[in-house]
Each structure stands twice: as C-alpha cells, then as structure tokens.
Backbone as CSV, one residue per row, in Angstrom:
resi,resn,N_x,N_y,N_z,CA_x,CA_y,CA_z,C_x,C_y,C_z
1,UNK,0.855,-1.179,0.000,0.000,0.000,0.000,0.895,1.234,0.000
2,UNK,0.466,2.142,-0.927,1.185,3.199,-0.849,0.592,4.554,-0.449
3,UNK,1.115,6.021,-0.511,0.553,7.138,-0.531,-0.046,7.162,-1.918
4,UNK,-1.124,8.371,-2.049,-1.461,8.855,-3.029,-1.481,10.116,-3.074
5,UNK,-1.476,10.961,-4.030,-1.377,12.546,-3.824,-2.628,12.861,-4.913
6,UNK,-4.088,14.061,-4.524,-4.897,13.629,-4.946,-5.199,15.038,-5.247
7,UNK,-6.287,15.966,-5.542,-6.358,16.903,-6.688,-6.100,17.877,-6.278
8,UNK,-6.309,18.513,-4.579,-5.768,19.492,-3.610,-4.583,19.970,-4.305
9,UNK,-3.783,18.838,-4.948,-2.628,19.247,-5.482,-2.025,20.171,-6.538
10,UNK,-3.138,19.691,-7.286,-3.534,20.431,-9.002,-3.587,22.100,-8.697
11,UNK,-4.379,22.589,-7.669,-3.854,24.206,-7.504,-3.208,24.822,-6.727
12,UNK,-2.166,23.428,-6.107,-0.995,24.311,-4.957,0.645,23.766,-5.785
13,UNK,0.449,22.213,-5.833,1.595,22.152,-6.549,2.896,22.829,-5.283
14,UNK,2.985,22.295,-4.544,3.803,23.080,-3.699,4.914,22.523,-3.452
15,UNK,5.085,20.970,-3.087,6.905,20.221,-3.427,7.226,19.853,-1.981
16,UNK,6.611,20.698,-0.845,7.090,19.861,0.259,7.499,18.357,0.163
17,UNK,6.356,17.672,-0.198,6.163,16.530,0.084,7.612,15.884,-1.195
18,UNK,8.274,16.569,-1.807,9.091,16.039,-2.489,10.397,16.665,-1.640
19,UNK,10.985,16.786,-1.005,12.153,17.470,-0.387,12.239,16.685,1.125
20,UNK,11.199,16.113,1.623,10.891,15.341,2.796,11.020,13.678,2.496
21,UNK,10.567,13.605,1.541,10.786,11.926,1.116,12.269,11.370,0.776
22,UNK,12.180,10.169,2.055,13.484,9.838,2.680,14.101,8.752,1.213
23,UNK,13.130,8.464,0.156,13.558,7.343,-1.030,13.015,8.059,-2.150
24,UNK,12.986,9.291,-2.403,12.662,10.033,-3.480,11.456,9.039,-4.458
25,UNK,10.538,8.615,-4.102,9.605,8.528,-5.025,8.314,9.625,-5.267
26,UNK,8.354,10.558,-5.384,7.680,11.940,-5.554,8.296,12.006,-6.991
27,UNK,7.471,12.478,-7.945,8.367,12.817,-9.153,6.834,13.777,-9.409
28,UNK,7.237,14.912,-9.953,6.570,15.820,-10.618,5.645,16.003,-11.673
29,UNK,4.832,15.831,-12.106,4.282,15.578,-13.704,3.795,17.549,-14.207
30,UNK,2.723,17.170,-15.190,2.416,18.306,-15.936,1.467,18.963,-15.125
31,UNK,1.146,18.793,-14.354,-0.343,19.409,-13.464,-0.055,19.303,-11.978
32,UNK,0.612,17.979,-11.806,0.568,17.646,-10.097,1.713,16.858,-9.803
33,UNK,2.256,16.329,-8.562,3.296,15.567,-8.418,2.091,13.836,-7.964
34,UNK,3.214,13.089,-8.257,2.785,11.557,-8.351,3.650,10.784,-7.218
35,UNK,3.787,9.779,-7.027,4.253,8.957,-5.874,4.189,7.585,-6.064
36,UNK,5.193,6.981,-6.986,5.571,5.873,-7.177,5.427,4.842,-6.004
37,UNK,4.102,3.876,-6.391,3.638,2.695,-5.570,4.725,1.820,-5.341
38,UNK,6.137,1.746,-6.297,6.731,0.691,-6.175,7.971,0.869,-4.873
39,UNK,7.954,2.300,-4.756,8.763,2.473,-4.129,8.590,3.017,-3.283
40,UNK,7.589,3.241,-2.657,7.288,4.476,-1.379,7.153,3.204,-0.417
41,UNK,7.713,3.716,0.803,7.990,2.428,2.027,6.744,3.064,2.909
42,UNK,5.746,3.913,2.655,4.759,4.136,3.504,5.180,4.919,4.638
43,UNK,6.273,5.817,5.063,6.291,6.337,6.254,6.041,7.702,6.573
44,UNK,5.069,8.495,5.664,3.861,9.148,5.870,4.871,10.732,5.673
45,UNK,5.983,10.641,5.703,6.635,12.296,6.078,5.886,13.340,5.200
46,UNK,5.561,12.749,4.006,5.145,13.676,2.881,3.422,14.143,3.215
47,UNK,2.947,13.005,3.574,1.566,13.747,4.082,1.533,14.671,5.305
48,UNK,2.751,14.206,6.405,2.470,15.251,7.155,2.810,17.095,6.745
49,UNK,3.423,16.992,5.774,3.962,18.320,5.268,3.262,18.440,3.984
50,UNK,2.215,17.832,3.640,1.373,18.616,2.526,0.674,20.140,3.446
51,UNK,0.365,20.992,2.391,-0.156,22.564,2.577,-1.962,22.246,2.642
52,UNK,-1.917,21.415,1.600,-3.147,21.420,1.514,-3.844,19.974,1.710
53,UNK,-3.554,19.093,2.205,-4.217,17.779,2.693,-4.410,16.895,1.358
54,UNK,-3.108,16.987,0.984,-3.962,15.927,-0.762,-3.504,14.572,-0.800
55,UNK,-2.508,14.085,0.233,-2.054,12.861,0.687,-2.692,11.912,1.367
56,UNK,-2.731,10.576,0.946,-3.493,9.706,1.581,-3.042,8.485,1.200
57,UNK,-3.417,7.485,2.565,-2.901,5.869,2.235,-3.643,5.998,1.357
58,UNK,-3.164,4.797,0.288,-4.338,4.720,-0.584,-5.309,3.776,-0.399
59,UNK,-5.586,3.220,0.608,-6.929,2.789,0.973,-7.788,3.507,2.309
60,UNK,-7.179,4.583,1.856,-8.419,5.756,3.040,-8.455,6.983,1.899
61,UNK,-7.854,6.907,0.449,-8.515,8.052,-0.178,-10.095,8.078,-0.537
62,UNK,-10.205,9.291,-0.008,-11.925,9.530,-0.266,-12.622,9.017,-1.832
63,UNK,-13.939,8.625,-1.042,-14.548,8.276,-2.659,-14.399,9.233,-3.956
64,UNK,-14.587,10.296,-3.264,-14.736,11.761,-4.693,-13.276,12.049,-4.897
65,UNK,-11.935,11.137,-4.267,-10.960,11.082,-4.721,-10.466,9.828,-5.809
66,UNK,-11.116,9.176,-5.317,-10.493,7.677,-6.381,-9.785,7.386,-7.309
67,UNK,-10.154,7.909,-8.357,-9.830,7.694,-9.655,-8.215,8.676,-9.529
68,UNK,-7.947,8.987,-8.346,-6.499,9.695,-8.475,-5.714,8.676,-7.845
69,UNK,-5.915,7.080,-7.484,-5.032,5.987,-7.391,-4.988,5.319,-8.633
70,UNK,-5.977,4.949,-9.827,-5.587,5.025,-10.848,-4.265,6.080,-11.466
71,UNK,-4.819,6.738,-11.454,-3.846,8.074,-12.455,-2.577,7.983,-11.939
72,UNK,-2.120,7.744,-10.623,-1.248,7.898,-10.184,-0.353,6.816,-10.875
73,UNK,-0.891,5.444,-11.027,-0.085,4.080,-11.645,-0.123,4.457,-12.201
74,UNK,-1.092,5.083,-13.434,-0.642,4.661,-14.729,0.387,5.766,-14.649
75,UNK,0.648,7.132,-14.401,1.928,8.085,-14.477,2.910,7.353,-14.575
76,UNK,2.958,6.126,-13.758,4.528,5.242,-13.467,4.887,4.426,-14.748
77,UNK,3.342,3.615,-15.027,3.736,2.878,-15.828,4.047,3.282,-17.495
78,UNK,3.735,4.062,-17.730,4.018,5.027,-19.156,5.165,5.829,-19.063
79,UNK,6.251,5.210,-18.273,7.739,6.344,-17.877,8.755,5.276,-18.620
C-alpha cells in the first residue's frame, strides 16, 4: 500500500512533500506531483507536510478522490 497525492494538489503544486521523502519517489508531472507505488515504504513524512491535505494511504482516499489511485499508476507505468 502506498501514498497517493490527490487533486488538492492540481492548484498548490507546492513540493514539500518532495524534499521530505526519505527514497525520493515523488516525481513531478504536468499538473501535479505523483508517488511511485513501487517504491514508497509508507512512512507518511510527505503527508504530514502537505499545505493542503492531498495525501493519503491509498486505501483511506476519499470516494470523490479515487480515480487519483488510478492516475497515479498509470503516471509510473508510461515512464
């Protein structure tokens, strides 16, 4: 189980959560930053330093979030 970073993101875009992550799986895209499932060891630093709350295990992201644990794989798998 990994983090997910979910649409909160899309108008802050802010990077904490990439400068705090102890195995660099945060990588940036065209709109929002993403968080590689294969590699995130789960130890939360990046959600505690989001601005705007867009981090989540990904089995406690909200329903009207969902479809941003999709999006997030496929970002990985099309690299």
């Amino acid at each position: 189980m990994a983090f997910v970073i979910t649409s909160p993101c899309k108008t802050e875009k802010a990077g904490e959560c990439v400068e705090v992550c102890p195995v660099d799986c945060i990588e940036e895209g065209k709109d929002m930053f993403y968080i590689d499932p294969d590699i995130c060891i789960d130890c939360g630093a990046c959600e505690a330093v989001c601005p705007v709350e867009a981090i989540y295990m990904e089995d406690e992201v909200p329903e009207k979030e969902s479809e941003y644990v999709s999006l997030n794989r496929v970002f990985f798998e099309n690299r």
